[in-house]
Each structure stands twice: as C-alpha cells, then as structure tokens.
KESE-26870 format. One record per residue (C-alpha): residue number from 1; x, y, z. Coordinates in steps of 0.25 Angstrom, whole numbers. Layout:
KESE-26870
+-----+-------+-------+-------+
!   i !    xx !    yy !    zz !
+-----+-------+-------+-------+
! NUM !     X !     Y !     Z !
...
+-----+-------+-------+-------+
END
This chain:
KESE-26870
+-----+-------+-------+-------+
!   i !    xx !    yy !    zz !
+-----+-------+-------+-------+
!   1 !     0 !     0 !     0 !
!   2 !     5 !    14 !    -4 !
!   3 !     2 !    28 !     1 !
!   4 !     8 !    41 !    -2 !
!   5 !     4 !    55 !     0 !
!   6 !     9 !    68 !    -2 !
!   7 !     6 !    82 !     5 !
!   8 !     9 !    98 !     5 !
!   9 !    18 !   101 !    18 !
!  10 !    14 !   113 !    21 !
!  11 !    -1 !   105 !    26 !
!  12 !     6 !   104 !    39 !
!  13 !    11 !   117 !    42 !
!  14 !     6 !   123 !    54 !
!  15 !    -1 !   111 !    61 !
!  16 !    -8 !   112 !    74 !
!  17 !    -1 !   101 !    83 !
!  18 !   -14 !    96 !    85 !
!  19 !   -17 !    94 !    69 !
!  20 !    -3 !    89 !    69 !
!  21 !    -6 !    78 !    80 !
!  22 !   -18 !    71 !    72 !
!  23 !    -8 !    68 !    60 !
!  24 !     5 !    67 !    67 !
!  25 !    12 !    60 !    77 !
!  26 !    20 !    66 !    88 !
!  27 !    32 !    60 !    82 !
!  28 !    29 !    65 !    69 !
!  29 !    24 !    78 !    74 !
!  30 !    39 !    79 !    81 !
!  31 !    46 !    74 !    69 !
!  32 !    43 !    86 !    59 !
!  33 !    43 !    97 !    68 !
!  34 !    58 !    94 !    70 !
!  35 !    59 !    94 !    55 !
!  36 !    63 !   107 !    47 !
!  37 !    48 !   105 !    39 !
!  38 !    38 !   100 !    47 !
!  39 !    25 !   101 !    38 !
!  40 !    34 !    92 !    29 !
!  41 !    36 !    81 !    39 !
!  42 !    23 !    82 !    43 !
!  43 !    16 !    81 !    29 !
!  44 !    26 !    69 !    27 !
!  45 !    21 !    62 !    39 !
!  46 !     6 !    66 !    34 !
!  47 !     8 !    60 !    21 !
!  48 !    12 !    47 !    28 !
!  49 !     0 !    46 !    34 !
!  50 !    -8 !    49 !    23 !
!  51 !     0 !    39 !    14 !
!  52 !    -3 !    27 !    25 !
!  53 !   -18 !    32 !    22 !
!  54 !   -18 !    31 !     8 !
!  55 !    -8 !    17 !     8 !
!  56 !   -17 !     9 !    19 !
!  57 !   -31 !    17 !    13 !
!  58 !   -35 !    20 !    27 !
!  59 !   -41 !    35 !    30 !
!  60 !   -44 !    31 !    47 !
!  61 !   -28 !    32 !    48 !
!  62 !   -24 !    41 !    61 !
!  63 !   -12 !    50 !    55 !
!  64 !    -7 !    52 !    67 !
!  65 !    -6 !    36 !    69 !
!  66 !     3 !    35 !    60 !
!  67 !    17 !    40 !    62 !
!  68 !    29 !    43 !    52 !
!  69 !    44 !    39 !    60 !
!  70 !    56 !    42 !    54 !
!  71 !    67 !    29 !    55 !
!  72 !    82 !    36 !    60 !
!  73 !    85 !    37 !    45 !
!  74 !    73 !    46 !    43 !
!  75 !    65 !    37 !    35 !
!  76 !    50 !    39 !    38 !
!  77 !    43 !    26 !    43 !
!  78 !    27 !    23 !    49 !
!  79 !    29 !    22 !    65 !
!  80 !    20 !     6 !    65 !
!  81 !    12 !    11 !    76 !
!  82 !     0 !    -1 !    78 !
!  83 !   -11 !    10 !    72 !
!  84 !     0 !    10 !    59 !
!  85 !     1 !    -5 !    61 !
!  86 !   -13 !    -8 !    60 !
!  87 !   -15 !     2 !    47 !
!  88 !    -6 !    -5 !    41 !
!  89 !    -8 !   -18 !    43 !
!  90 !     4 !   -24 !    47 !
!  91 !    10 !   -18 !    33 !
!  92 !    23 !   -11 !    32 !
!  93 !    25 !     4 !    27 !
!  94 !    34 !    11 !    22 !
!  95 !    36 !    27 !    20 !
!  96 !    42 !    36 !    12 !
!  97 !    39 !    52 !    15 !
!  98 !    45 !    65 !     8 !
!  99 !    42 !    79 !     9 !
! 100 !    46 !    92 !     0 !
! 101 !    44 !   106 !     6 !
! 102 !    31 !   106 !     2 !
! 103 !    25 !    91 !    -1 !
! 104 !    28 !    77 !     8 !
! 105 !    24 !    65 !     3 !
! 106 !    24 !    50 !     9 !
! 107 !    23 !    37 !     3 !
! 108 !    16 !    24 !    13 !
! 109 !    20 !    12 !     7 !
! 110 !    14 !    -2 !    16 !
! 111 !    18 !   -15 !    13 !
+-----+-------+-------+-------+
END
C-alpha cells in the first residue's frame, strides 16, 4: 500500500499550541521548534499523517496518534506505538519526507 502527500509550508505558521497538539505529538512539536524552519518540519510530519491515511484508506486515524521519529542518522521513521500497530495490521512502513521552503512532501509505503 502506498500513500504520498504534499503541502504548502506556510499552513503551519503561527499555530495556536493547542491547534498544534491535536495534529502533533509532543516530541514532534519539540523537534521543529528547535529547527531553523518550523512550518516545514511541521508540514512534513502532516504529510505523513495524511499519507498513512491515503495508504491504509482509513479517514478515523487520530494525527496526533501517530508520531514521526527520526533514527540518529536522521532518517524519519513511524514511532510503532499499538494505535499504529493496530492501523497497520501488523505490516511494515517505511517513509520517506522532504520539504523545500515552500512545499514538503512525504511518501508512506506498507509492506
């Protein structure tokens, strides 16, 4: 199953932390405000969740369920929480997010 989506940065300027806190995790909240661009992060970490949507054709997921991690090398993984587990059935994903200074866009691929 394969999901990709793709979105325009600035859609995350200037969030109320409670707006923020519905879509995001803590951890992922605390990762891009310590980035030079935040709304990119943060619209990378959106476009995950909206790929998983699209790859698992589910529209109940929770965003704020499901959690972007980065590996020490910097390479973006799924944190397999049991919500995650249980949407994906047991499957393996991999992703793959990239951003510009206006657009980001992530691919979900489950296996």
């Amino acid at each position: 199953m394969l999901g990709i989506d793709i979105e325009q940065c600035d859609r995350f300027t200037d969030w109320a932390t409670g707006k923020l806190k519905r879509i995001f995790t803590e951890n992922e909240i605390n990762y891009a405000t310590k980035q030079q661009n935040v709304s990119q992060h943060l619209c990378g970490f959106y476009c995950v969740k909206e790929a998983v949507v699209k790859a698992t054709n589910n529209k109940t997921i929770k965003f704020n369920k499901i959690e972007v991690l980065h590996e020490a090398s910097g390479k973006p993984f799924i944190n397999k929480t049991q919500y995650v587990s249980s949407i994906l059935n047991g499957k393996d994903v991999e992703i793959s997010i990239s951003h510009t200074a206006n657009f980001a866009v992530a691919v979900v691929q489950i296996n």
